[in-house]
N, C-alpha and C positions, 0 to 999 in steps of 0.2 A: 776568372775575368780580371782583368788589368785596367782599372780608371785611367784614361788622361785627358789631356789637355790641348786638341789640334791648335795647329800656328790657326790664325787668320785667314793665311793667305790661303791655305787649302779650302776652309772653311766660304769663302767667299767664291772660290769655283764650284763648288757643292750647293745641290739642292736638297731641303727636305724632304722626304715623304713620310706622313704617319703611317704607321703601320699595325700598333696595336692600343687599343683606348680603354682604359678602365676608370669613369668619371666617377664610379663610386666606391673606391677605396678604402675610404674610411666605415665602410658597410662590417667590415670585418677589421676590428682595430689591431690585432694582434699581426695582422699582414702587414697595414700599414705603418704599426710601429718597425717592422724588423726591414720593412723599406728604406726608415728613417736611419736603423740603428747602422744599416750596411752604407748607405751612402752618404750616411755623417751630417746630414742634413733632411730639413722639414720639405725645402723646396729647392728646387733650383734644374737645372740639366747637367748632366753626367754621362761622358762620353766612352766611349771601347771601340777595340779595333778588332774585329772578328777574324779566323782563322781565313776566311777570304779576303782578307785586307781590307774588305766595308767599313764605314765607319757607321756607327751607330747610336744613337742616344736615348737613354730615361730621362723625362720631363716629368717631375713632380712639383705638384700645385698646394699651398697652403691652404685651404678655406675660411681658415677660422676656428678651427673645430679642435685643434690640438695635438692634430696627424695631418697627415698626407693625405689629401680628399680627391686627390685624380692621378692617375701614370698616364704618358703617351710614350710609345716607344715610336723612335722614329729613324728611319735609314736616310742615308745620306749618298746622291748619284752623283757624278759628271754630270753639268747642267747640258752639255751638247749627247752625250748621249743617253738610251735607252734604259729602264732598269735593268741590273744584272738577272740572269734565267733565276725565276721563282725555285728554285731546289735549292739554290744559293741563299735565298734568301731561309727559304722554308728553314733548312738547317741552322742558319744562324741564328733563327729565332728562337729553335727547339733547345739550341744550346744554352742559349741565355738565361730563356725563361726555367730551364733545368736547375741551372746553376743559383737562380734566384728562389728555388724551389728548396736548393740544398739549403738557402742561407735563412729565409723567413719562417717564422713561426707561424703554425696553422696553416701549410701546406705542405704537404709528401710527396716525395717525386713522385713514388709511384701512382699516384693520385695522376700528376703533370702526365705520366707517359701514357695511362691511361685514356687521356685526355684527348690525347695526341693520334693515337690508336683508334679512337672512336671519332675523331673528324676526319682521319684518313688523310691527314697533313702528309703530302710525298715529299718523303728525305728521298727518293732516288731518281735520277733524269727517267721524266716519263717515257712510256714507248713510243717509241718513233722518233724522240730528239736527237737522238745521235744514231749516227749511220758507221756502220763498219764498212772498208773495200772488202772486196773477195779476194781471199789469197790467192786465188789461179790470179787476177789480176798482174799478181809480182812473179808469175814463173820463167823462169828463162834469163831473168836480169842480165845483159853483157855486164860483164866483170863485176857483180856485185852478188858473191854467191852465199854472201854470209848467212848465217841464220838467226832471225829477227826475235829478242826478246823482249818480253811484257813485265811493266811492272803496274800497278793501280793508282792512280792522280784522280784527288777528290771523284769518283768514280768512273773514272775514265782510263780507259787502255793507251799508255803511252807505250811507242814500242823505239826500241833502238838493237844496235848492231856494235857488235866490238872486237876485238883483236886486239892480241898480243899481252903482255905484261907488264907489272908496275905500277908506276903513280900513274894517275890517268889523264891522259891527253882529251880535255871534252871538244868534239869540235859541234860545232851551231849554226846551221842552215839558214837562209831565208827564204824571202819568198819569187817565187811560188812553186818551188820546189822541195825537198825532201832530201833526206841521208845519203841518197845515189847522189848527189853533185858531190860527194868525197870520194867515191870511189876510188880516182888515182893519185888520193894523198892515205889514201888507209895504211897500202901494203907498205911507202918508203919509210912509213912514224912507225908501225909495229915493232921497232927495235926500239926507238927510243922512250915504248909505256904501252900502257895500257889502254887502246885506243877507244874510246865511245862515242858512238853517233847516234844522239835521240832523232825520230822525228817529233815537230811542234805538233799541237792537239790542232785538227784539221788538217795534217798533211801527211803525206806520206803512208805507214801502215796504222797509223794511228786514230784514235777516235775521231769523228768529225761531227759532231753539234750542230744540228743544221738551222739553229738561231744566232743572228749574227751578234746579238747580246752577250752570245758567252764565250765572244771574240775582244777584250778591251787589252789595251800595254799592260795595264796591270796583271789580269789575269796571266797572261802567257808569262810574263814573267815571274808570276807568282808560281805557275807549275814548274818551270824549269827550278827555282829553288827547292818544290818541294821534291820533283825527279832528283837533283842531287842529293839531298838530305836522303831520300827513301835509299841510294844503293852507295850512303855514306861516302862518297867522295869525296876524298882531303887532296892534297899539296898538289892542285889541277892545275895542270896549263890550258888554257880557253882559246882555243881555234875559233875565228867566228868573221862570219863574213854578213853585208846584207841587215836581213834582221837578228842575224845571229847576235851584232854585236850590241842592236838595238840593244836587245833583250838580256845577252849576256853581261854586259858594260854594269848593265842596271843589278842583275844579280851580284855581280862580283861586288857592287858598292854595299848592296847587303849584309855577305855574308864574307868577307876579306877575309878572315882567315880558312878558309877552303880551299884557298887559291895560291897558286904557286907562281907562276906567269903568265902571261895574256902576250896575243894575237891576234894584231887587227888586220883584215885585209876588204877593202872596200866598204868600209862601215861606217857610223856616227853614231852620236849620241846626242840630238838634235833637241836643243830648248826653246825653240816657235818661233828660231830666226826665221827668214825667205829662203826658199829653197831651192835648185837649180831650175832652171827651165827645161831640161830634160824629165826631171819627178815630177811634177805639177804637170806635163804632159800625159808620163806616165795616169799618173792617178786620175786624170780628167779620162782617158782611155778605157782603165777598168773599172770608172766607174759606168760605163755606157755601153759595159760587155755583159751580156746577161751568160755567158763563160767563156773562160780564160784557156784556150788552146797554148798551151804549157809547151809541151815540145816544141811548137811553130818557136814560141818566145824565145826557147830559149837558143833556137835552130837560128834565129837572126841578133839574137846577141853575142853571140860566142864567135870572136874572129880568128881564131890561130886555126880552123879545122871544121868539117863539115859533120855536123851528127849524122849515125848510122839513123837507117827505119826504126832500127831495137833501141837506138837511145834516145828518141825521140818519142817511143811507145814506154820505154821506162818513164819517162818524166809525165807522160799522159794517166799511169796505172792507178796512182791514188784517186783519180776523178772520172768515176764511168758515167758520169753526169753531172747536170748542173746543180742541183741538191746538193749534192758531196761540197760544192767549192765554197760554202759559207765564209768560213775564213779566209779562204785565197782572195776572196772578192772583198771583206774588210780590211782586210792587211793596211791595206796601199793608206786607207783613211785612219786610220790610227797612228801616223808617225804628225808627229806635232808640227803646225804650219804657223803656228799665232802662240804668243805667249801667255796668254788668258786661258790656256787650255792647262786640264788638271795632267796630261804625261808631261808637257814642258815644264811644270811645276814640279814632277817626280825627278823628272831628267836633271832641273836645273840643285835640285836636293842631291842626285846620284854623284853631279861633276863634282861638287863640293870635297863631299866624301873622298872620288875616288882625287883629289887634286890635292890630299893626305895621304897617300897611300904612297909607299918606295917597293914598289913592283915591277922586277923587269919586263920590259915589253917590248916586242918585235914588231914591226910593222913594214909588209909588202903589200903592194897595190899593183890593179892594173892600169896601165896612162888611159886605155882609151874607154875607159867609163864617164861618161859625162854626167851621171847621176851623181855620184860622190865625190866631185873633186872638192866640193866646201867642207866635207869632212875629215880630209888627211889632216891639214894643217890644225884644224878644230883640237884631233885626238893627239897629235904630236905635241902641242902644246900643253895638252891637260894628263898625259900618260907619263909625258917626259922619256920617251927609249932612246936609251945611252947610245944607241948608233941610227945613223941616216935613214930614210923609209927605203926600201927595196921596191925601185919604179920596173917594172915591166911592163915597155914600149910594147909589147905585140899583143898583151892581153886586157881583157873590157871590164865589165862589173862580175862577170860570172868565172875570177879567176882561177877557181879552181877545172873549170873545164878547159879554157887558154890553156892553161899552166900548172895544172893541179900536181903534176912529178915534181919541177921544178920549183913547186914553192914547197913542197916538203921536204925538198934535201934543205932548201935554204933551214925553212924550222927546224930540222934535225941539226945542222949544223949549228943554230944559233944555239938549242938545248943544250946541248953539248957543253957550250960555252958559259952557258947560268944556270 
Protein backbone atom coordinates (compact mmCIF):
# COMPACT_ATOMS: atom_id res chain seq x y z
CA UNK A 1 0.00 0.00 0.00
CA UNK A 2 1.04 3.59 -1.16
CA UNK A 3 0.21 6.63 1.56
CA UNK A 4 -0.89 9.81 0.01
CA UNK A 5 -2.25 12.94 0.20
CA UNK A 6 -5.61 13.70 -1.99
CA UNK A 7 -5.92 17.50 -3.38
CA UNK A 8 -8.90 19.10 -1.36
CA UNK A 9 -10.91 19.50 -4.07
CA UNK A 10 -11.46 15.83 -4.53
CA UNK A 11 -11.83 15.47 -0.94
CA UNK A 12 -14.65 18.06 -0.64
CA UNK A 13 -16.74 16.15 -3.39
CA UNK A 14 -16.33 12.96 -1.25
CA UNK A 15 -18.22 11.54 1.50
CA UNK A 16 -17.07 9.48 4.57
CA UNK A 17 -18.32 6.39 5.44
CA UNK A 18 -16.81 4.38 8.55
CA UNK A 19 -16.28 1.15 7.79
CA UNK A 20 -14.24 -0.51 10.23
CA UNK A 21 -13.86 0.65 14.25
CA UNK A 22 -11.53 -0.83 16.72
CA UNK A 23 -11.87 1.69 19.89
CA UNK A 24 -9.80 -0.38 21.76
CA UNK A 25 -6.40 -0.60 20.39
CA UNK A 26 -4.40 -0.08 22.66
CA UNK A 27 -5.92 -3.47 24.35
CA UNK A 28 -3.02 -5.20 22.66
CA UNK A 29 -0.06 -2.82 22.56
CA UNK A 30 2.15 -4.61 20.41
CA UNK A 31 -0.54 -3.86 17.49
CA UNK A 32 -0.94 -0.65 18.20
CA UNK A 33 2.68 0.06 18.55
CA UNK A 34 3.46 -1.47 14.81
CA UNK A 35 0.21 0.81 13.82
CA UNK A 36 2.30 3.70 15.03
CA UNK A 37 5.61 2.31 13.68
CA UNK A 38 3.94 1.95 9.98
CA UNK A 39 2.35 5.07 9.72
CA UNK A 40 4.93 7.26 11.45
CA UNK A 41 2.69 8.62 13.62
CA UNK A 42 0.49 8.30 17.22
CA UNK A 43 -2.57 9.93 15.50
CA UNK A 44 -3.68 11.61 12.69
CA UNK A 45 -5.60 10.17 9.10
CA UNK A 46 -3.77 8.32 6.49
CA UNK A 47 -5.09 7.98 3.21
CA UNK A 48 -4.56 5.09 0.06
CA UNK A 49 -6.04 4.53 -3.23
CA UNK A 50 -7.31 1.04 -3.56
CA UNK A 51 -6.79 -1.22 -6.69
CA UNK A 52 -10.44 0.17 -7.43
CA UNK A 53 -9.51 3.62 -7.40
CA UNK A 54 -11.63 4.12 -3.78
CA UNK A 55 -10.07 6.27 -1.62
CA UNK A 56 -9.73 5.23 1.71
CA UNK A 57 -8.55 6.19 5.22
CA UNK A 58 -7.03 4.92 8.76
CA UNK A 59 -7.99 7.33 11.50
CA UNK A 60 -5.95 6.85 14.53
CA UNK A 61 -6.75 8.42 17.81
CA UNK A 62 -4.26 9.28 20.74
CA UNK A 63 -5.83 8.76 24.32
CA UNK A 64 -3.28 9.42 26.36
CA UNK A 65 -2.05 6.27 26.97
CA UNK A 66 1.21 6.22 24.94
CA UNK A 67 -0.24 4.18 21.65
CA UNK A 68 -2.84 4.38 19.45
CA UNK A 69 -6.04 3.89 21.54
CA UNK A 70 -8.76 3.72 18.47
CA UNK A 71 -8.44 2.83 14.30
CA UNK A 72 -11.49 3.87 12.11
CA UNK A 73 -11.00 2.81 8.70
CA UNK A 74 -13.05 4.70 6.48
CA UNK A 75 -14.24 4.73 2.51
CA UNK A 76 -14.77 7.52 0.75
CA UNK A 77 -17.94 7.94 -2.16
CA UNK A 78 -19.18 10.49 -4.73
CA UNK A 79 -21.55 12.40 -2.51
CA UNK A 80 -24.35 12.21 -5.56
CA UNK A 81 -24.04 8.73 -5.78
CA UNK A 82 -24.57 5.35 -4.16
CA UNK A 83 -21.70 3.13 -2.43
CA UNK A 84 -19.73 1.25 -4.93
CA UNK A 85 -21.22 -3.04 -4.90
CA UNK A 86 -20.06 -4.27 -1.37
CA UNK A 87 -17.44 -7.17 -3.18
CA UNK A 88 -15.65 -3.94 -4.03
CA UNK A 89 -15.52 -2.86 -0.99
CA UNK A 90 -15.33 -6.34 0.85
CA UNK A 91 -11.96 -6.87 -1.30
CA UNK A 92 -10.39 -3.75 -0.58
CA UNK A 93 -10.86 -4.09 2.82
CA UNK A 94 -9.43 -7.74 2.94
CA UNK A 95 -6.50 -6.31 1.04
CA UNK A 96 -5.60 -3.72 3.38
CA UNK A 97 -6.28 -5.19 6.43
CA UNK A 98 -3.90 -8.19 4.91
CA UNK A 99 -1.41 -6.05 4.22
CA UNK A 100 -1.59 -4.35 7.76
CA UNK A 101 -1.35 -7.88 8.94
CA UNK A 102 1.83 -8.37 6.98
CA UNK A 103 3.23 -5.09 8.71
CA UNK A 104 2.02 -5.39 12.67
CA UNK A 105 3.38 -7.16 15.26
CA UNK A 106 1.14 -9.71 17.08
CA UNK A 107 -1.04 -10.62 14.14
CA UNK A 108 -0.46 -13.29 11.29
CA UNK A 109 -2.06 -13.33 8.25
CA UNK A 110 -3.04 -16.30 8.35
CA UNK A 111 -4.81 -15.65 11.53
CA UNK A 112 -6.46 -12.37 9.27
CA UNK A 113 -7.45 -14.95 6.41
CA UNK A 114 -8.78 -17.12 8.92
CA UNK A 115 -10.75 -14.55 9.91
CA UNK A 116 -12.13 -13.88 6.84
CA UNK A 117 -13.02 -17.52 6.03
CA UNK A 118 -15.06 -17.73 9.05
CA UNK A 119 -17.25 -14.47 8.63
CA UNK A 120 -17.74 -15.59 5.11
CA UNK A 121 -16.67 -11.93 3.91
CA UNK A 122 -17.64 -12.50 -0.12
CA UNK A 123 -14.57 -11.46 -2.17
CA UNK A 124 -16.75 -12.64 -5.21
CA UNK A 125 -20.05 -10.78 -6.93
CA UNK A 126 -22.71 -12.79 -5.30
CA UNK A 127 -25.15 -14.92 -7.26
CA UNK A 128 -27.45 -13.41 -9.09
CA UNK A 129 -25.52 -9.90 -9.54
CA UNK A 130 -24.32 -10.20 -12.68
CA UNK A 131 -26.26 -11.53 -15.53
CA UNK A 132 -24.64 -13.27 -18.61
CA UNK A 133 -26.66 -12.85 -22.52
CA UNK A 134 -27.12 -16.26 -23.97
CA UNK A 135 -24.91 -16.79 -26.75
CA UNK A 136 -27.76 -18.06 -29.28
CA UNK A 137 -28.68 -14.34 -28.50
CA UNK A 138 -25.60 -13.30 -31.09
CA UNK A 139 -26.16 -16.02 -33.74
CA UNK A 140 -26.49 -15.07 -37.07
CA UNK A 141 -24.94 -11.42 -36.61
CA UNK A 142 -25.15 -9.69 -40.52
CA UNK A 143 -21.55 -8.90 -41.08
CA UNK A 144 -20.26 -9.52 -37.77
CA UNK A 145 -18.98 -13.15 -37.97
CA UNK A 146 -16.12 -12.76 -35.70
CA UNK A 147 -15.57 -14.83 -32.82
CA UNK A 148 -15.76 -13.23 -29.42
CA UNK A 149 -13.04 -13.55 -26.92
CA UNK A 150 -12.92 -13.47 -22.98
CA UNK A 151 -10.47 -12.06 -20.78
CA UNK A 152 -11.30 -11.69 -16.53
CA UNK A 153 -11.83 -7.69 -15.22
CA UNK A 154 -11.92 -7.60 -11.44
CA UNK A 155 -14.23 -10.77 -11.87
CA UNK A 156 -16.11 -10.06 -14.65
CA UNK A 157 -16.03 -11.45 -18.35
CA UNK A 158 -15.17 -8.61 -20.72
CA UNK A 159 -15.41 -9.98 -24.03
CA UNK A 160 -14.05 -8.37 -27.32
CA UNK A 161 -13.55 -9.27 -31.14
CA UNK A 162 -10.37 -8.60 -33.24
CA UNK A 163 -8.80 -8.95 -36.60
CA UNK A 164 -5.93 -8.61 -38.43
CA UNK A 165 -2.26 -7.66 -37.27
CA UNK A 166 0.26 -5.48 -35.63
CA UNK A 167 0.17 -2.61 -33.39
CA UNK A 168 -3.33 -2.44 -32.21
CA UNK A 169 -5.95 -0.31 -33.57
CA UNK A 170 -8.43 -0.25 -29.93
CA UNK A 171 -11.63 1.10 -31.03
CA UNK A 172 -14.42 2.05 -28.14
CA UNK A 173 -18.22 1.97 -28.35
CA UNK A 174 -20.75 3.86 -26.61
CA UNK A 175 -23.86 3.77 -25.58
CA UNK A 176 -26.14 1.98 -25.87
CA UNK A 177 -24.66 -0.14 -28.03
CA UNK A 178 -21.82 -2.64 -28.29
CA UNK A 179 -18.78 -3.82 -30.83
CA UNK A 180 -21.39 -4.51 -33.73
CA UNK A 181 -21.51 -0.58 -34.42
CA UNK A 182 -17.82 -1.20 -36.08
CA UNK A 183 -18.66 -3.82 -37.95
CA UNK A 184 -18.05 -1.81 -41.32
CA UNK A 185 -14.76 -0.06 -40.07
CA UNK A 186 -13.20 -3.63 -38.92
CA UNK A 187 -12.59 -5.25 -42.36
CA UNK A 188 -11.06 -1.45 -44.30
CA UNK A 189 -8.32 -1.07 -40.66
CA UNK A 190 -7.45 -4.91 -40.85
CA UNK A 191 -4.51 -3.89 -43.06
CA UNK A 192 -3.47 -1.08 -41.12
CA UNK A 193 -3.08 -3.27 -37.32
CA UNK A 194 -4.24 -5.22 -35.19
CA UNK A 195 -7.89 -4.55 -34.83
CA UNK A 196 -9.63 -4.78 -31.15
CA UNK A 197 -13.16 -4.26 -30.14
CA UNK A 198 -14.02 -4.65 -26.49
CA UNK A 199 -17.42 -4.64 -25.30
CA UNK A 200 -17.90 -2.17 -22.00
CA UNK A 201 -19.17 -4.27 -18.78
CA UNK A 202 -22.90 -4.09 -19.32
CA UNK A 203 -22.99 -4.35 -23.01
CA UNK A 204 -22.83 -6.18 -25.50
CA UNK A 205 -21.37 -9.99 -24.90
CA UNK A 206 -20.13 -8.97 -21.83
CA UNK A 207 -20.82 -9.17 -18.09
CA UNK A 208 -23.81 -7.19 -16.97
CA UNK A 209 -24.04 -6.25 -13.09
CA UNK A 210 -27.49 -5.70 -12.52
CA UNK A 211 -26.60 -2.88 -9.67
CA UNK A 212 -26.44 0.33 -11.12
CA UNK A 213 -23.68 0.97 -8.40
CA UNK A 214 -21.19 -0.80 -10.25
CA UNK A 215 -21.95 1.48 -13.13
CA UNK A 216 -19.79 4.83 -12.12
CA UNK A 217 -17.05 6.97 -14.96
CA UNK A 218 -14.60 5.73 -12.91
CA UNK A 219 -15.29 2.28 -12.75
CA UNK A 220 -15.61 1.77 -16.55
CA UNK A 221 -12.80 3.54 -17.07
CA UNK A 222 -10.99 1.96 -14.63
CA UNK A 223 -11.73 -1.53 -16.51
CA UNK A 224 -10.94 -0.42 -19.95
CA UNK A 225 -7.30 0.41 -18.34
CA UNK A 226 -7.27 -2.62 -16.70
CA UNK A 227 -8.67 -4.74 -20.36
CA UNK A 228 -5.50 -2.95 -21.87
CA UNK A 229 -2.89 -3.77 -19.27
CA UNK A 230 -4.45 -7.61 -19.10
CA UNK A 231 -3.67 -8.26 -23.20
CA UNK A 232 -0.61 -5.69 -22.72
CA UNK A 233 -1.37 -3.41 -25.35
CA UNK A 234 1.33 -0.71 -26.49
CA UNK A 235 1.81 1.91 -29.40
CA UNK A 236 -2.55 1.96 -29.70
CA UNK A 237 -4.13 4.04 -31.88
CA UNK A 238 -7.71 4.72 -30.00
CA UNK A 239 -10.81 4.76 -32.33
CA UNK A 240 -13.48 6.05 -30.07
CA UNK A 241 -16.75 7.49 -30.63
CA UNK A 242 -19.66 8.42 -27.94
CA UNK A 243 -18.65 7.00 -24.60
CA UNK A 244 -15.82 5.58 -26.11
CA UNK A 245 -14.16 8.57 -26.02
CA UNK A 246 -15.59 9.63 -22.70
CA UNK A 247 -13.78 6.75 -21.36
CA UNK A 248 -10.96 6.46 -23.62
CA UNK A 249 -9.82 10.35 -23.47
CA UNK A 250 -9.71 9.57 -19.70
CA UNK A 251 -7.56 6.35 -19.92
CA UNK A 252 -5.12 7.62 -22.55
CA UNK A 253 -4.61 10.51 -19.85
CA UNK A 254 -3.56 7.65 -17.51
CA UNK A 255 -1.63 5.61 -19.10
CA UNK A 256 0.11 8.00 -22.37
CA UNK A 257 2.47 5.82 -22.99
CA UNK A 258 0.40 2.87 -24.40
CA UNK A 259 -0.76 5.10 -26.90
CA UNK A 260 0.28 5.81 -30.16
CA UNK A 261 -2.58 8.05 -31.64
CA UNK A 262 -6.06 8.75 -30.96
CA UNK A 263 -9.34 9.23 -32.88
CA UNK A 264 -12.00 11.22 -32.06
CA UNK A 265 -15.21 10.98 -33.78
CA UNK A 266 -18.33 12.42 -32.07
CA UNK A 267 -17.01 12.46 -28.69
CA UNK A 268 -15.99 14.72 -25.47
CA UNK A 269 -14.51 14.91 -22.68
CA UNK A 270 -17.08 17.00 -20.73
CA UNK A 271 -16.12 18.93 -17.19
CA UNK A 272 -19.86 19.90 -15.81
CA UNK A 273 -20.18 22.71 -18.52
CA UNK A 274 -24.12 22.83 -20.01
CA UNK A 275 -24.69 20.64 -22.23
CA UNK A 276 -26.68 20.51 -25.61
CA UNK A 277 -30.41 20.47 -25.53
CA UNK A 278 -30.52 17.55 -27.48
CA UNK A 279 -28.39 15.39 -24.26
CA UNK A 280 -30.38 16.79 -21.56
CA UNK A 281 -33.47 15.61 -23.61
CA UNK A 282 -31.79 12.52 -24.28
CA UNK A 283 -31.03 11.81 -20.54
CA UNK A 284 -34.45 13.17 -19.25
CA UNK A 285 -35.90 10.23 -21.87
CA UNK A 286 -33.89 7.36 -20.51
CA UNK A 287 -34.37 8.31 -17.46
CA UNK A 288 -38.31 7.72 -17.61
CA UNK A 289 -37.77 4.34 -19.86
CA UNK A 290 -37.96 1.53 -17.63
CA UNK A 291 -36.10 -0.14 -21.16
CA UNK A 292 -34.32 1.27 -23.76
CA UNK A 293 -35.51 -0.29 -27.32
CA UNK A 294 -31.78 -0.16 -28.73
CA UNK A 295 -32.59 -1.07 -32.34
CA UNK A 296 -35.73 1.47 -32.44
CA UNK A 297 -32.70 4.09 -31.24
CA UNK A 298 -30.54 3.50 -33.20
CA UNK A 299 -33.16 2.76 -36.44
CA UNK A 300 -34.05 6.58 -35.93
CA UNK A 301 -30.65 7.90 -35.42
CA UNK A 302 -28.69 6.83 -38.25
CA UNK A 303 -29.52 8.95 -41.52
CA UNK A 304 -27.44 7.82 -44.44
CA UNK A 305 -29.59 4.31 -44.54
CA UNK A 306 -32.39 2.07 -43.15
CA UNK A 307 -31.38 -0.79 -40.76
CA UNK A 308 -32.15 -4.26 -41.69
CA UNK A 309 -34.73 -6.45 -39.15
CA UNK A 310 -31.14 -8.41 -38.43
CA UNK A 311 -29.51 -5.25 -37.48
CA UNK A 312 -31.86 -3.93 -35.64
CA UNK A 313 -32.26 -7.52 -33.67
CA UNK A 314 -28.14 -7.38 -33.47
CA UNK A 315 -28.38 -4.12 -31.48
CA UNK A 316 -31.36 -5.59 -29.34
CA UNK A 317 -29.22 -9.13 -28.61
CA UNK A 318 -27.26 -7.95 -25.47
CA UNK A 319 -30.73 -7.17 -23.68
CA UNK A 320 -33.31 -9.98 -23.59
CA UNK A 321 -34.79 -7.86 -20.74
CA UNK A 322 -35.01 -5.15 -18.69
CA UNK A 323 -32.61 -6.55 -15.83
CA UNK A 324 -29.81 -6.96 -18.35
CA UNK A 325 -29.93 -2.95 -19.16
CA UNK A 326 -28.48 -1.73 -15.65
CA UNK A 327 -25.85 0.02 -17.20
CA UNK A 328 -27.55 1.28 -20.61
CA UNK A 329 -30.01 2.93 -18.24
CA UNK A 330 -27.06 4.56 -16.01
CA UNK A 331 -24.81 5.65 -18.77
CA UNK A 332 -26.76 8.60 -19.80
CA UNK A 333 -26.38 9.94 -15.84
CA UNK A 334 -22.89 9.66 -15.44
CA UNK A 335 -21.59 12.16 -18.09
CA UNK A 336 -20.86 15.21 -15.90
CA UNK A 337 -23.67 18.24 -16.10
CA UNK A 338 -22.29 20.48 -13.09
CA UNK A 339 -18.91 21.12 -12.12
CA UNK A 340 -19.33 20.07 -8.33
CA UNK A 341 -19.33 16.58 -9.59
CA UNK A 342 -16.40 14.15 -8.82
CA UNK A 343 -16.07 12.88 -13.09
CA UNK A 344 -15.93 16.67 -13.97
CA UNK A 345 -13.33 16.74 -11.40
CA UNK A 346 -11.58 13.57 -12.93
CA UNK A 347 -12.31 14.96 -16.54
CA UNK A 348 -11.06 18.50 -15.51
CA UNK A 349 -7.44 16.44 -14.03
CA UNK A 350 -7.62 14.20 -17.50
CA UNK A 351 -7.70 17.59 -19.95
CA UNK A 352 -4.84 18.92 -18.08
CA UNK A 353 -2.78 15.97 -18.52
CA UNK A 354 -3.84 15.20 -21.92
CA UNK A 355 -3.20 19.22 -22.85
CA UNK A 356 0.71 17.97 -22.23
CA UNK A 357 0.61 15.28 -24.40
CA UNK A 358 2.24 15.72 -28.56
CA UNK A 359 0.02 12.97 -29.82
CA UNK A 360 -1.23 12.80 -33.30
CA UNK A 361 -4.91 13.05 -33.56
CA UNK A 362 -7.40 12.57 -36.28
CA UNK A 363 -10.71 13.76 -35.86
CA UNK A 364 -14.00 13.17 -38.16
CA UNK A 365 -17.35 13.91 -37.15
CA UNK A 366 -20.81 13.60 -38.17
CA UNK A 367 -22.60 17.30 -38.95
CA UNK A 368 -25.86 16.11 -38.29
CA UNK A 369 -25.40 14.98 -34.56
CA UNK A 370 -26.93 17.57 -32.44
CA UNK A 371 -25.68 15.84 -29.27
CA UNK A 372 -21.97 16.64 -29.75
CA UNK A 373 -21.48 19.60 -31.54
CA UNK A 374 -20.11 21.41 -28.08
CA UNK A 375 -17.48 18.89 -28.14
CA UNK A 376 -15.62 19.02 -31.54
CA UNK A 377 -14.27 22.49 -30.91
CA UNK A 378 -13.84 21.46 -27.02
CA UNK A 379 -11.30 18.36 -28.26
CA UNK A 380 -9.71 20.22 -31.28
CA UNK A 381 -8.49 22.67 -29.06
CA UNK A 382 -7.24 20.42 -26.30
CA UNK A 383 -5.85 17.40 -28.72
CA UNK A 384 -4.50 19.97 -31.01
CA UNK A 385 -4.62 17.64 -34.71
CA UNK A 386 -2.30 18.93 -37.15
CA UNK A 387 -5.01 18.81 -39.79
CA UNK A 388 -8.86 20.30 -40.09
CA UNK A 389 -11.85 17.82 -38.36
CA UNK A 390 -13.31 15.53 -41.26
CA UNK A 391 -17.12 17.09 -41.21
CA UNK A 392 -19.48 14.52 -42.92
CA UNK A 393 -22.73 16.48 -43.94
CA UNK A 394 -24.62 13.14 -44.45
CA UNK A 395 -23.77 11.42 -41.18
CA UNK A 396 -25.36 11.98 -37.20
CA UNK A 397 -23.80 10.84 -33.87
CA UNK A 398 -23.89 7.03 -34.77
CA UNK A 399 -21.03 7.59 -37.60
CA UNK A 400 -19.84 4.77 -37.91
CA UNK A 401 -23.35 3.30 -39.11
CA UNK A 402 -23.68 6.69 -41.69
CA UNK A 403 -20.38 6.13 -42.62
CA UNK A 404 -18.42 3.49 -40.91
CA UNK A 405 -16.34 2.35 -44.62
CA UNK A 406 -15.80 5.84 -45.37
CA UNK A 407 -14.41 6.86 -42.10
CA UNK A 408 -12.01 3.92 -42.09
CA UNK A 409 -10.29 4.54 -45.45
CA UNK A 410 -10.20 8.30 -44.02
CA UNK A 411 -8.13 6.62 -40.67
CA UNK A 412 -6.25 4.28 -42.68
CA UNK A 413 -5.18 6.91 -44.77
CA UNK A 414 -4.47 9.27 -42.02
CA UNK A 415 -2.34 6.11 -40.30
CA UNK A 416 -0.42 5.93 -43.12
CA UNK A 417 0.53 9.30 -42.81
CA UNK A 418 1.87 9.28 -38.75
Amino acid sequence: MKFIQPEAEELELLRADPLLVEQELDVRPAVARSFETVLGARAGRFYWRSDYDHLYAIELWDAGRGLPSSATVFGFWERFEPRPPEVEIDRDLASALGWFAEQADGIERVDFERVVQFQKIPLDWPEGSVLRTPDERFQNLPDFGYEPQYVEIEGLRMAYVEAGAGNPILMLHGEPTWGYLYRHMIPPLEASGRVVVPDLIGFGRSDKPVEKAAYTYRSQARRIRKFIETLDLQKITLVCQDWGGLLGLRVLSEIPDRFARVVTMNTGLPCGEPQTPAFIEWRRFSQSSPYLDCGGLLERAVSAHKLSQQERAAYDAPFPGPEYQAGALAFPTLVPIRADQLSAYDNRNASARLSELEIPTFMVWGEQDPVSTLWEPQLRKLLRPAEATVMLKHAGHFIQEDAGGEVAKHIASWMARN
